[in-house]
FISERO-841434 format. One record per residue (C-alpha): residue number from 0; x, y, z. Coordinates in nm, 2 decimals. Layout:
<atoms>
<nr = NUM&east = X&north = Y&up = Z>
...
</atoms>
This chain:
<atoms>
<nr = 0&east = 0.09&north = -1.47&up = 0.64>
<nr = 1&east = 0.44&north = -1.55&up = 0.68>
<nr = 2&east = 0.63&north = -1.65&up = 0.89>
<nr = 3&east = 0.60&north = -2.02&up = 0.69>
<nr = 4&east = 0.82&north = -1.88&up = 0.39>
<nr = 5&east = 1.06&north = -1.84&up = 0.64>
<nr = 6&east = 1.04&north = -2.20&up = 0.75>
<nr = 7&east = 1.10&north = -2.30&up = 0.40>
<nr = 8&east = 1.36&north = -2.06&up = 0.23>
<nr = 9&east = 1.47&north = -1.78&up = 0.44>
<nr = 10&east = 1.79&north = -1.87&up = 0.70>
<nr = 11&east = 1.79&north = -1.52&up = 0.88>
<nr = 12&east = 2.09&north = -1.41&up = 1.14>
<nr = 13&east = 2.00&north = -1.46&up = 1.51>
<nr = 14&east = 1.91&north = -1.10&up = 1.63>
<nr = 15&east = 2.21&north = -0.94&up = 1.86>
<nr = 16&east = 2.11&north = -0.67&up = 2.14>
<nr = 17&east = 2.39&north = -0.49&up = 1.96>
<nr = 18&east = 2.37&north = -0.57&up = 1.57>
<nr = 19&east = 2.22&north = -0.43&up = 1.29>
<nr = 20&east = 2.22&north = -0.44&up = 0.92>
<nr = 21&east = 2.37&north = -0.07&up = 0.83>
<nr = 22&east = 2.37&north = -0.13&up = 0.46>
<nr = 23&east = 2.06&north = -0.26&up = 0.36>
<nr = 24&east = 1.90&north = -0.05&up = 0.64>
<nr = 25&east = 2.05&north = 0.26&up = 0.49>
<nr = 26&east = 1.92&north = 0.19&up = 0.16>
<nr = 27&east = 1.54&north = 0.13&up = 0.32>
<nr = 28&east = 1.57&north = 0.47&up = 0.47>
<nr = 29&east = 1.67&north = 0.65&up = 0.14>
<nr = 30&east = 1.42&north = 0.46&up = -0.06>
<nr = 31&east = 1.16&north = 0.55&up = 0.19>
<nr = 32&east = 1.26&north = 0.93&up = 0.22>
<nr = 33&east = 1.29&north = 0.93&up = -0.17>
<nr = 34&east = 0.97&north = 0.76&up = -0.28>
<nr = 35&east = 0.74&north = 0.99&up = 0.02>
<nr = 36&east = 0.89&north = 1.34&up = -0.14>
<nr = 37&east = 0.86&north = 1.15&up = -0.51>
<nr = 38&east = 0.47&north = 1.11&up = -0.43>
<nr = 39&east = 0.42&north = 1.40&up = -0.27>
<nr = 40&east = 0.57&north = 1.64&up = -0.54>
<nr = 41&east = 0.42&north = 1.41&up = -0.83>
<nr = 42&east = 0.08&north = 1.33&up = -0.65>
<nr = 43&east = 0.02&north = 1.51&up = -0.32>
<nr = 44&east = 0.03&north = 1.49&up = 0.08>
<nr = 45&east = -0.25&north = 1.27&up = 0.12>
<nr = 46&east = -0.06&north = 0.99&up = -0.14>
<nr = 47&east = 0.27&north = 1.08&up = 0.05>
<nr = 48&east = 0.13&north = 0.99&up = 0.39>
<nr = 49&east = -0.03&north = 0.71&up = 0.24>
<nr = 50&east = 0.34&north = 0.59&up = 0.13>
<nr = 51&east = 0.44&north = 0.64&up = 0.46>
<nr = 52&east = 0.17&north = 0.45&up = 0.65>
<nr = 53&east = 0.25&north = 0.17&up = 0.42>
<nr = 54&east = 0.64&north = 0.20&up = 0.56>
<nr = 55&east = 0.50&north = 0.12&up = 0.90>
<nr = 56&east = 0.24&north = -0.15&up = 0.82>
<nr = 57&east = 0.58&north = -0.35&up = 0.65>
<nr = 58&east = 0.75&north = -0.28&up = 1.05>
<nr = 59&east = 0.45&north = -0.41&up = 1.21>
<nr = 60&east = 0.39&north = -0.70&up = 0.99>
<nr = 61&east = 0.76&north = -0.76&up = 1.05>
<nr = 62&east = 0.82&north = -0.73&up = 1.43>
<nr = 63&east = 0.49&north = -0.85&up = 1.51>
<nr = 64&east = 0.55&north = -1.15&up = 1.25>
<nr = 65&east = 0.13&north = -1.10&up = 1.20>
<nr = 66&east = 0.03&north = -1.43&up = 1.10>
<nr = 67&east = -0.26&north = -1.53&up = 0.86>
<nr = 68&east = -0.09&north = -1.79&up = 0.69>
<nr = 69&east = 0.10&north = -1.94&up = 0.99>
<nr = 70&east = -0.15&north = -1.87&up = 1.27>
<nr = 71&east = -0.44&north = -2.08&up = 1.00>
<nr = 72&east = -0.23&north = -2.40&up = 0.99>
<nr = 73&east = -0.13&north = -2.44&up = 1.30>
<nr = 74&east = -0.46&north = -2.42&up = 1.49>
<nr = 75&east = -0.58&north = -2.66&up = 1.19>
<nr = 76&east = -0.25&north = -2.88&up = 1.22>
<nr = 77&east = -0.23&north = -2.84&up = 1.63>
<nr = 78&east = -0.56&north = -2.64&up = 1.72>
<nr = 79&east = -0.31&north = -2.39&up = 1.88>
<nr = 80&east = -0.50&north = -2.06&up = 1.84>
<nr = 81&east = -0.32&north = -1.77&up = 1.96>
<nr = 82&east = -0.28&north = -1.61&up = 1.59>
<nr = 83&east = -0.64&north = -1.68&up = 1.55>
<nr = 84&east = -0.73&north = -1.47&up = 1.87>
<nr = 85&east = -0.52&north = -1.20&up = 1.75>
<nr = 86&east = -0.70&north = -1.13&up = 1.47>
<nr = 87&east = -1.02&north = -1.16&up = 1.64>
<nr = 88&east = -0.89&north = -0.88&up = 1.85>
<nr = 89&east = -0.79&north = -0.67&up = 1.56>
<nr = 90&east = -1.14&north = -0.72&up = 1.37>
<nr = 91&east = -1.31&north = -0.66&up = 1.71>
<nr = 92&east = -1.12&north = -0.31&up = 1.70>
<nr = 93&east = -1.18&north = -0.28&up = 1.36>
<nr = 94&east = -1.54&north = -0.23&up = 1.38>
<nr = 95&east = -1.55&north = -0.06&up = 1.67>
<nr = 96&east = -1.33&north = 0.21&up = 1.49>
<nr = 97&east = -1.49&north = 0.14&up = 1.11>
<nr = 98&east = -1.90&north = 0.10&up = 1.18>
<nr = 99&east = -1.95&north = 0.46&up = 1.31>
<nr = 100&east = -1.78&north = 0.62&up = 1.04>
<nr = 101&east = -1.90&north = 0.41&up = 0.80>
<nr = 102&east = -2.25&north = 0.50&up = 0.93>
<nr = 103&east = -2.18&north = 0.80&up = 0.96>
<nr = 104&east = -2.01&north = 0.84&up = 0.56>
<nr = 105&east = -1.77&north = 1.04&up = 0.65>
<nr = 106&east = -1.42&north = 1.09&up = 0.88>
<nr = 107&east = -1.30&north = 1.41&up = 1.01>
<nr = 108&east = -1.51&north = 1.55&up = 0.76>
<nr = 109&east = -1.39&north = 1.33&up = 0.43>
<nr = 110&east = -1.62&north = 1.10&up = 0.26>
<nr = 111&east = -1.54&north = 0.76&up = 0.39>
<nr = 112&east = -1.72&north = 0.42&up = 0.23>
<nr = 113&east = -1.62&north = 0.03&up = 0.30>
<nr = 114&east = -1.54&north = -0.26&up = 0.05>
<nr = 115&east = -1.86&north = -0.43&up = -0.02>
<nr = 116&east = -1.83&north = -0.65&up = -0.28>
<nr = 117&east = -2.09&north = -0.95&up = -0.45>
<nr = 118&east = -2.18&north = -1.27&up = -0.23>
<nr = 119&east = -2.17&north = -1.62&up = -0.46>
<nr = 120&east = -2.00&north = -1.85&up = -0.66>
<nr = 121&east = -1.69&north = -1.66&up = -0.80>
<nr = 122&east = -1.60&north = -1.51&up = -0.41>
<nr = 123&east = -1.64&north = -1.88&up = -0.25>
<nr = 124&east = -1.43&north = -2.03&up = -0.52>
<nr = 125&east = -1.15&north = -1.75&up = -0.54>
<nr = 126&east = -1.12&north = -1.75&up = -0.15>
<nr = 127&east = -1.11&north = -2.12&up = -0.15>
<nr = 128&east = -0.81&north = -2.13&up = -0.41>
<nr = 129&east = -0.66&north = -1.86&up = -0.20>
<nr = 130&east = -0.63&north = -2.06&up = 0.08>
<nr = 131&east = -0.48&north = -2.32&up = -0.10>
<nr = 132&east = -0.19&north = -2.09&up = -0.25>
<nr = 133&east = -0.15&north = -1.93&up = 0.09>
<nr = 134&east = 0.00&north = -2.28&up = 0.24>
<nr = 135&east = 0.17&north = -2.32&up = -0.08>
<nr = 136&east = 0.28&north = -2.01&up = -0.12>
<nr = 137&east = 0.41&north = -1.93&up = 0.22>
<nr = 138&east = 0.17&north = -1.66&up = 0.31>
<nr = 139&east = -0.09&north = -1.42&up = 0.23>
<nr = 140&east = -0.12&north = -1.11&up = 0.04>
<nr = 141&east = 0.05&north = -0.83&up = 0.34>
<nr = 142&east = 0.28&north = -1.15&up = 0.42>
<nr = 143&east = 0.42&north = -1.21&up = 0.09>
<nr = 144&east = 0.52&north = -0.83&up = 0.06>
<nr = 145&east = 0.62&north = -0.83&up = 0.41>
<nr = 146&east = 0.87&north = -1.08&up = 0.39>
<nr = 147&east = 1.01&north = -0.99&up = 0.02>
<nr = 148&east = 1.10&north = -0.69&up = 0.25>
<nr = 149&east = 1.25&north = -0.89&up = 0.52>
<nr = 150&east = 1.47&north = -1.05&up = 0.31>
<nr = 151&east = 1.31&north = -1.40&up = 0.15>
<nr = 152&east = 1.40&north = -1.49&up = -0.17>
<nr = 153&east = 1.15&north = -1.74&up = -0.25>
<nr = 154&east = 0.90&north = -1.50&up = -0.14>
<nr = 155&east = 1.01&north = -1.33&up = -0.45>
<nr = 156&east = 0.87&north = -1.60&up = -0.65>
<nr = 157&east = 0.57&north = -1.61&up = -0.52>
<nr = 158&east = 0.56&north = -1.28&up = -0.53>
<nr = 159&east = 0.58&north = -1.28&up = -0.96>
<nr = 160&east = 0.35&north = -1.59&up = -0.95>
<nr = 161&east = 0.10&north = -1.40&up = -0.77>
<nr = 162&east = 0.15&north = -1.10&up = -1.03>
<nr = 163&east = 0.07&north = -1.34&up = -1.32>
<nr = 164&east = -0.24&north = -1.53&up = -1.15>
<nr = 165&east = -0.36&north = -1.18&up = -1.06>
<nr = 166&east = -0.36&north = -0.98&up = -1.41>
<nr = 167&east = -0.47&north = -1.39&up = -1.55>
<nr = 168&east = -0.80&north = -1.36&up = -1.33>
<nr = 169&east = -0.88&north = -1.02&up = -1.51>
<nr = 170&east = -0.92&north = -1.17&up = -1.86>
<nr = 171&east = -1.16&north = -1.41&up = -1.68>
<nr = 172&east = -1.38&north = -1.20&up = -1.48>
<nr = 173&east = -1.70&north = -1.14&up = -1.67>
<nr = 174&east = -1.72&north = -1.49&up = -1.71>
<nr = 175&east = -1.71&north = -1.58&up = -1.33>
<nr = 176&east = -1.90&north = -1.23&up = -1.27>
<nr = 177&east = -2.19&north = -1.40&up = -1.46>
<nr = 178&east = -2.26&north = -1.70&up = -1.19>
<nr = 179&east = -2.47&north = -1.65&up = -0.93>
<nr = 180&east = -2.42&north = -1.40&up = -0.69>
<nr = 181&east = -2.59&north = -1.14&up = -0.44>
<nr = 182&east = -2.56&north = -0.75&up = -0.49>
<nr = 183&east = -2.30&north = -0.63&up = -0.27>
<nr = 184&east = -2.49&north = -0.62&up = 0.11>
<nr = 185&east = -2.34&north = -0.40&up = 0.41>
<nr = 186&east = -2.42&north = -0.53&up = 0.70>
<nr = 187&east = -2.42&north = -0.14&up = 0.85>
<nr = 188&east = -2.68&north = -0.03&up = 0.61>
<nr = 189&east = -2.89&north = -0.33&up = 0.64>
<nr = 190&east = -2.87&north = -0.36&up = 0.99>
<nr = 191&east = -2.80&north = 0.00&up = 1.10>
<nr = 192&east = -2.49&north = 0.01&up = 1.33>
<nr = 193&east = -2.59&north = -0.12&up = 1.65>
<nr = 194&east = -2.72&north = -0.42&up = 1.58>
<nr = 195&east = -2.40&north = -0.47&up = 1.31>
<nr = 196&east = -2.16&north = -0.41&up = 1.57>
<nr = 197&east = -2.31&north = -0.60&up = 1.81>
<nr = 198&east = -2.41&north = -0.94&up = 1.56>
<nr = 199&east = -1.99&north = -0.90&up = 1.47>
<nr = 200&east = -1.83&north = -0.88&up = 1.79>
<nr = 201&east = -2.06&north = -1.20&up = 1.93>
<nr = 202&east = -1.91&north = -1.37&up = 1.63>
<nr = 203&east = -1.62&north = -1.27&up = 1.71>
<nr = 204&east = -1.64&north = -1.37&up = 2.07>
<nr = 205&east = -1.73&north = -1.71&up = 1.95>
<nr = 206&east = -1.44&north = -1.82&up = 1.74>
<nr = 207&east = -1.22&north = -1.69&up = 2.03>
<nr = 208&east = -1.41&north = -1.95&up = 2.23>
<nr = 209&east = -1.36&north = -2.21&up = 2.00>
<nr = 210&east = -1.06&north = -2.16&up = 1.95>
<nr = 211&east = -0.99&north = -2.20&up = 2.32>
<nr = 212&east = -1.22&north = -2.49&up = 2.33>
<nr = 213&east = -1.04&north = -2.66&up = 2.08>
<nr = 214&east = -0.66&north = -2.59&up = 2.19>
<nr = 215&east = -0.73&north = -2.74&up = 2.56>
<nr = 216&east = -0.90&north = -3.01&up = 2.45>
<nr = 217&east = -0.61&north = -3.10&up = 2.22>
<nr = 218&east = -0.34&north = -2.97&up = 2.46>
<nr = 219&east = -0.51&north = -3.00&up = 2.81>
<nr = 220&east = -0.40&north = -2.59&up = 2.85>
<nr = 221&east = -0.40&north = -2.27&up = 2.64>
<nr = 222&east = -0.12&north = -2.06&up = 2.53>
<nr = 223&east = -0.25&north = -1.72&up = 2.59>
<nr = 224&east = -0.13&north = -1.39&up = 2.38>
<nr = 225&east = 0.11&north = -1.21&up = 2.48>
<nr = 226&east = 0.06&north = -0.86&up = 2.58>
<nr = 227&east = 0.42&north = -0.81&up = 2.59>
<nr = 228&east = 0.76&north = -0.79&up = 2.41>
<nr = 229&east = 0.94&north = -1.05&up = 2.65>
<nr = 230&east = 1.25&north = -0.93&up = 2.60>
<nr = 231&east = 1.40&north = -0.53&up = 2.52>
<nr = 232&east = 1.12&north = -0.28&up = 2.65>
<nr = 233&east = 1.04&north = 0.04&up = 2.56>
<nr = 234&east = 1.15&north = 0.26&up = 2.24>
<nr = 235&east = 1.45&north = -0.05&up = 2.18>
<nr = 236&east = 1.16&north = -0.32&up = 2.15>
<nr = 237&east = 0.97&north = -0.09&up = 1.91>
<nr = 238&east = 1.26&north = -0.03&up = 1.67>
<nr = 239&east = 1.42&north = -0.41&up = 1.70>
<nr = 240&east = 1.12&north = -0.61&up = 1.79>
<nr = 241&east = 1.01&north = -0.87&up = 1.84>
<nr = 242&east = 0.63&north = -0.74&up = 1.89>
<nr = 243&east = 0.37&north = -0.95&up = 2.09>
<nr = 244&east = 0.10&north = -1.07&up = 1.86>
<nr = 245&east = -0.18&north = -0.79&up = 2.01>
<nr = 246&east = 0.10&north = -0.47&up = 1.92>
<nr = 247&east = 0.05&north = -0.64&up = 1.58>
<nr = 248&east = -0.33&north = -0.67&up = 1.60>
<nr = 249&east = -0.38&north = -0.32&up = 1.72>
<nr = 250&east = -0.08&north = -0.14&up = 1.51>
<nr = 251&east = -0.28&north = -0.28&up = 1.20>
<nr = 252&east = -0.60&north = -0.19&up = 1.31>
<nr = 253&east = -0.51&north = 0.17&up = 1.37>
<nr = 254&east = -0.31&north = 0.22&up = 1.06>
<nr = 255&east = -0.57&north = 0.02&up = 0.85>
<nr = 256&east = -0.79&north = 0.35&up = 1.01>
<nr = 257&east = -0.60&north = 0.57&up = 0.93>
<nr = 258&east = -0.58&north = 0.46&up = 0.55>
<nr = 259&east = -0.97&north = 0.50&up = 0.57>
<nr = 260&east = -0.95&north = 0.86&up = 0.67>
<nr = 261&east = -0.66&north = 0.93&up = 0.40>
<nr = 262&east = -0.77&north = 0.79&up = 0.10>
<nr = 263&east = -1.17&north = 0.74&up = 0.18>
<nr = 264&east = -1.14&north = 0.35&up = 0.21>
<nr = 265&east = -1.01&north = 0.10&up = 0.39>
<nr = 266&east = -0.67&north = -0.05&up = 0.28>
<nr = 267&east = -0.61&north = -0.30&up = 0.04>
<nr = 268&east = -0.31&north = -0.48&up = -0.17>
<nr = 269&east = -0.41&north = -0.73&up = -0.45>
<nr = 270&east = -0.56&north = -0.51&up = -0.70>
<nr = 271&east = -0.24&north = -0.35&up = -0.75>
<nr = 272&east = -0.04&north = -0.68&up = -0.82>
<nr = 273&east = -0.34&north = -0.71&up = -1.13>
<nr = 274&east = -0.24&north = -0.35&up = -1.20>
<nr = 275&east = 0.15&north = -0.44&up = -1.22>
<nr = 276&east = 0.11&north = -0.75&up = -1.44>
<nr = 277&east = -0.17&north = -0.55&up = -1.67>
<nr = 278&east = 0.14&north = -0.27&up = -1.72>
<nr = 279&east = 0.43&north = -0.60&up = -1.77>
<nr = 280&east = 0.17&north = -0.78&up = -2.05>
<nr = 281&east = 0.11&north = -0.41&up = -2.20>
<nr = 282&east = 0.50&north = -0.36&up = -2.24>
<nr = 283&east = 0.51&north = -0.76&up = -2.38>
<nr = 284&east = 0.28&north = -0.63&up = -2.64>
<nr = 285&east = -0.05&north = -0.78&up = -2.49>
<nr = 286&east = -0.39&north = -0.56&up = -2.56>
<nr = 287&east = -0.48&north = -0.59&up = -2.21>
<nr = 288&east = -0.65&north = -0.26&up = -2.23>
<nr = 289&east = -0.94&north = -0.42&up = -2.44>
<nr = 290&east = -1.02&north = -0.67&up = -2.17>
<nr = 291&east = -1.33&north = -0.53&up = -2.05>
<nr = 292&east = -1.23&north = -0.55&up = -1.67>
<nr = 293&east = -0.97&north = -0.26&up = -1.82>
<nr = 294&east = -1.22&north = -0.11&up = -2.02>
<nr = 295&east = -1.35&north = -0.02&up = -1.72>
<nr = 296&east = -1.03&north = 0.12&up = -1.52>
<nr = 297&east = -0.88&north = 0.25&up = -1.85>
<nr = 298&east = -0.78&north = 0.57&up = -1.66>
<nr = 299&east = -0.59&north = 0.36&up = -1.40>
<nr = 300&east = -0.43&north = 0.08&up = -1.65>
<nr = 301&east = -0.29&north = 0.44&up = -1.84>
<nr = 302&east = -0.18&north = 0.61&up = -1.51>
<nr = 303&east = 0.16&north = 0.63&up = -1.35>
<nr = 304&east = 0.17&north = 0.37&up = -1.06>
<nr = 305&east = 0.28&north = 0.66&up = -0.83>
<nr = 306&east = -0.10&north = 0.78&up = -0.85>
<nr = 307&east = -0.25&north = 0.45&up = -0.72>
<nr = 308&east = -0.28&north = 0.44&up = -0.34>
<nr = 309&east = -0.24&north = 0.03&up = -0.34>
<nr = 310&east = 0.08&north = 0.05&up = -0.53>
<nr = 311&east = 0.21&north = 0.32&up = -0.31>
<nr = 312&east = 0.12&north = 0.12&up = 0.01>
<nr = 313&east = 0.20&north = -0.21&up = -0.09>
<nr = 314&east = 0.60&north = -0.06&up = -0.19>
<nr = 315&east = 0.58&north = 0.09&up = 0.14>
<nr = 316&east = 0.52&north = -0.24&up = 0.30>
<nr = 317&east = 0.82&north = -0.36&up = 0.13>
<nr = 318&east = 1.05&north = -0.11&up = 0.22>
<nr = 319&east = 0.92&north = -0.10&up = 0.63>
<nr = 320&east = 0.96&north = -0.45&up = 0.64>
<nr = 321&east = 1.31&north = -0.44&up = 0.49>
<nr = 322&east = 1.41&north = -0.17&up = 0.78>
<nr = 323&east = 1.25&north = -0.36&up = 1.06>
<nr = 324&east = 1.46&north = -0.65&up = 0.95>
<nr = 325&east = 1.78&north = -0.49&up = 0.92>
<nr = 326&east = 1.75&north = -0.32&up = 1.20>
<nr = 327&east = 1.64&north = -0.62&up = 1.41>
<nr = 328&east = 1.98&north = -0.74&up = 1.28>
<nr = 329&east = 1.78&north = -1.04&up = 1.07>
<nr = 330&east = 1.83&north = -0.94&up = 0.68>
<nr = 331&east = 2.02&north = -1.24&up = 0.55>
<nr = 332&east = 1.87&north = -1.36&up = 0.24>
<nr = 333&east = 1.95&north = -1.71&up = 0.16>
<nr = 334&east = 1.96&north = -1.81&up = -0.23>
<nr = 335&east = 1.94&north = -2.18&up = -0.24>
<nr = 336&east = 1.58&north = -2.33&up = -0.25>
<nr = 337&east = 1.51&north = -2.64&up = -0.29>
<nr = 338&east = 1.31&north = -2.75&up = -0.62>
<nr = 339&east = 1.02&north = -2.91&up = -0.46>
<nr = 340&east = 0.95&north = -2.57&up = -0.21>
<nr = 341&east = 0.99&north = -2.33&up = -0.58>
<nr = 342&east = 0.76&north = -2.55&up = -0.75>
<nr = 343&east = 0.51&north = -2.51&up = -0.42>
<nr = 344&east = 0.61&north = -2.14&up = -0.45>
<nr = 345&east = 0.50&north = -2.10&up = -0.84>
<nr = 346&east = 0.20&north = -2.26&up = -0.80>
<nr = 347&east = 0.07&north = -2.13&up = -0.47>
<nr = 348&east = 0.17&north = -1.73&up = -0.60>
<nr = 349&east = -0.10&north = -1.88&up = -0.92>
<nr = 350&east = -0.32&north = -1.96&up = -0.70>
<nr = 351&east = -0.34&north = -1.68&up = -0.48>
<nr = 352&east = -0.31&north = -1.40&up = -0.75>
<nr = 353&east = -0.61&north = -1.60&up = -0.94>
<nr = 354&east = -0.81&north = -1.65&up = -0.63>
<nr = 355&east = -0.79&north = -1.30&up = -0.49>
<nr = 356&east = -0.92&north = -1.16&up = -0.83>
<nr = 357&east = -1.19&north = -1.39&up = -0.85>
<nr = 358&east = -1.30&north = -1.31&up = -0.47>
<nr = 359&east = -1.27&north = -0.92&up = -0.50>
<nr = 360&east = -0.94&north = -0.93&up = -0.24>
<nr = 361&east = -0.74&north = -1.10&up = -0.01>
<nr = 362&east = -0.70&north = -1.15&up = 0.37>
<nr = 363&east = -0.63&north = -0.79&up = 0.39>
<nr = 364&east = -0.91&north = -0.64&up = 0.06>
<nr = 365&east = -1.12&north = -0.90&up = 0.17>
<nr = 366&east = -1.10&north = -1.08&up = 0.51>
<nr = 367&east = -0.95&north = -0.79&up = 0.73>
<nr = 368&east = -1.11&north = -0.47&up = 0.52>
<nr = 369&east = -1.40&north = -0.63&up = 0.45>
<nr = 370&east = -1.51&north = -0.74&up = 0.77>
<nr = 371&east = -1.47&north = -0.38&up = 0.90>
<nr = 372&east = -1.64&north = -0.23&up = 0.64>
<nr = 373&east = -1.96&north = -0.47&up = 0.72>
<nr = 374&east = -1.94&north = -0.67&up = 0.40>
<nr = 375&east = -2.12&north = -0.96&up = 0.40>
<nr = 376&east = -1.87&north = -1.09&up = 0.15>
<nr = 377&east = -1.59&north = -1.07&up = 0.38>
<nr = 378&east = -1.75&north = -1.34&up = 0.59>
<nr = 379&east = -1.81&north = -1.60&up = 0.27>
<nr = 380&east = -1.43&north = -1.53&up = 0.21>
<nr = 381&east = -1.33&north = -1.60&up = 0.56>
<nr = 382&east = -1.52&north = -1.93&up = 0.60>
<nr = 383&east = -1.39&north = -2.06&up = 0.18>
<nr = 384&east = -1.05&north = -2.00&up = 0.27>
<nr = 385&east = -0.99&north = -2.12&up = 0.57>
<nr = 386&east = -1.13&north = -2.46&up = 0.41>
<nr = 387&east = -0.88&north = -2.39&up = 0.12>
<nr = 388&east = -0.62&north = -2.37&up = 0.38>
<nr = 389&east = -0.72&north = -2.70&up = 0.55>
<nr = 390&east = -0.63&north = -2.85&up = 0.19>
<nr = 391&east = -0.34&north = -2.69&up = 0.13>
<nr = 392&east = -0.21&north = -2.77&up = 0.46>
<nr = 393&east = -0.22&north = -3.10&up = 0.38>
<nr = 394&east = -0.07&north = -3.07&up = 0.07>
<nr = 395&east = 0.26&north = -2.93&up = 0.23>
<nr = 396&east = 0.43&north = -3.20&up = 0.29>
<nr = 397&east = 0.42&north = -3.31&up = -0.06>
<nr = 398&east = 0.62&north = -3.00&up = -0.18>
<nr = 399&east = 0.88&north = -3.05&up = 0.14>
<nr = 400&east = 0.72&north = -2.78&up = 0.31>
<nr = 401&east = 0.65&north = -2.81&up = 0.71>
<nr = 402&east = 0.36&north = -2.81&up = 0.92>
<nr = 403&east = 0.41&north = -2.65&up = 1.24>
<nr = 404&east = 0.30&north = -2.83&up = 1.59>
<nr = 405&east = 0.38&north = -2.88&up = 1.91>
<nr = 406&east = 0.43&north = -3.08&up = 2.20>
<nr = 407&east = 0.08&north = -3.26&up = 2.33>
<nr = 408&east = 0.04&north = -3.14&up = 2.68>
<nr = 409&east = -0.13&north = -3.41&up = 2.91>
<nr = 410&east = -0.20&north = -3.15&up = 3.23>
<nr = 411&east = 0.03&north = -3.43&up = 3.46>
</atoms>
């Protein structure tokens, strides 16, 4: 997720124990403020909270610098795999939390259900591309809004490009919804939820463990996670950061839960960057609405934005990313990019708004949500993109983009 654009384009100001961005932080605030009371006249106080739950996902993904993106290519690049264990932690929460109540259909007495999405050709291919434009890219779907926030400017491209692949895929789907595929299979109803909990959290286990087989091997010692800020403590570390990698893990998990129990399912972000670039070709003039994946969602193609919970969210991210940064003291946009590193930008957003269409999400709809909701699919998605990301990992260097590693440690 991230923290690669800011390898690439983004030049932030070293954080100061005493420093802080007043103006842009002063306009995050207002927008915040603003857009919750605009949703919650407009819509209502589940949508409002929503908004606001997407304010502090953008501050953890921000502090905690939650890395898909970055934490994938460098265990493949270095086989460090810190970022790796982190998630692992967070999907090992996550379905502790998510199984029961998925079970169950219900949380504090709403309906609650999962995504669980098809299993074949057009999820393995779309997760694959998605890997691809994450490297390209500089980050995932959460990361690419996260740092937007935080102040990259070639973010921003990728950010359109992703808009364009993602509406693009839509004309497409019923042809790649034709291949060959499995119904949608939860592994909670298949399974029931003992043995589903159970069967994830040995998986779980296991790519921990090779993940910590393969960094000593490489490295003769493992770099272990954090549990800690290292540096300010208490209510200062929370509002200036930096977060360890497991404050990340769990704040996600938790809020991720709490987006279940608000808006009946888990949280999500790529189907609203199809829903922005359906609106932009509508206003070019473009039927869109007679493409028969709008047919279908007709009543959310003609809706204000303001009613869709993924819009709402996703600007929240945007917004609580853009206060974490300023008020770390680290919003400093920097305008020049190089050509090589746009060019890497436009097509990896392509790629990544295309792919995520095609595989019914992203790391977050897909990987991260769809794990937790017991979707079988989410596990074909983990498995094509992280071979998608081995390629584009390796493409990289062609666009002037770096790979992370570090030092070989011989144990002498």
């Amino acid at each position: 997720m991230s923290s690669s654009a800011a390898s690439v384009a983004v030049k932030t100001a070293p954080p100061s124990p005493s420093s802080h961005n007043a103006r842009p932080l002063a306009i995050a605030v207002v927008l915040i403020a603003i857009g919750i009371a605009y949703v919650q006249v407009t819509v209502g106080p589940k949508q409002a909270a929503l908004a606001g739950i997407g304010a502090l996902l953008g501050v953890a993904l921000y502090h905690a610098a939650f890395g898909f993106t970055s934490a994938w290519r460098v265990f493949i690049a270095d086989r460090r795999g810190a970022g790796l264990r982190a998630q692992m932690v967070m999907l090992a929460v996550g379905v502790v939390l998510f199984f029961p109540a998925l079970a169950d259909g219900a949380l504090f007495g709403n309906k609650v259900a999962g995504f669980v999405s098809p299993v074949g050709v057009s999820v393995a291919f779309g997760a694959f591309l998605f890997g691809i434009g994450m490297q390209l890219g500089g980050g995932c779907a959460s990361g690419t809004l996260y740092t937007v926030g935080g102040g990259s400017t070639r973010m921003i491209v990728t950010l359109a490009a992703f808009v364009v692949g993602s509406v693009v895929a839509t004309a497409h789907m019923p042809w790649w919804e034709a291949l060959p595929h499995l119904k949608p299979v939860s592994l909670v109803k298949v399974w029931g939820l003992w043995p589903a909990l159970i069967a994830n959290l040995a998986l779980f286990a296991a790519i921990g463990g090779l993940t910590l087989w393969a960094e000593k091997r490489r490295h003769g010692r493992v770099v272990g996670v954090p549990m800690t800020s290292g540096g300010t403590k208490g209510a200062p570390a929370l509002l200036r950061g930096p977060w360890p990698l497991v404050w990340g893990a769990l704040a996600l998990v938790l809020l991720n839960y709490a987006t279940l129990a608000l808006a009946g399912r888990p949280w999500g972000v790529t189907s609203a960057f199809a829903l922005w670039g359906a609106k932009a070709f509508m206003a070019l003039g473009i039927d869109v609405a007679s493409w028969p994946y709008w047919a279908k969602q007709a009543n959310v193609l003609n809706a204000p934005i303001a009613q869709d919970v993924t819009t709402v969210m996703d600007i929240g991210i945007i917004l609580g990313a853009l206060a974490a940064a300023s008020i770390a003291g680290k919003f400093a946009p920097v305008w020049k990019i190089p050509v090589r590193s746009l060019l890497a930008a436009v097509i990896g957003g392509l790629l990544l708004g295309y792919g995520a269409r095609l595989a019914y999400g992203c790391n977050i709809g897909a990987y991260f949500s769809g794990i937790v909701s017991g979707s079988l699919h989410g596990w074909l998605w983990l498995a094509a993109a992280f071979a998608g990301n081995m390629v584009g990992t390796r493409l990289r260097p062609l666009f002037g983009l770096a790979v992370e590693t570090t030092p070989r440690d011989t144990g002498c």
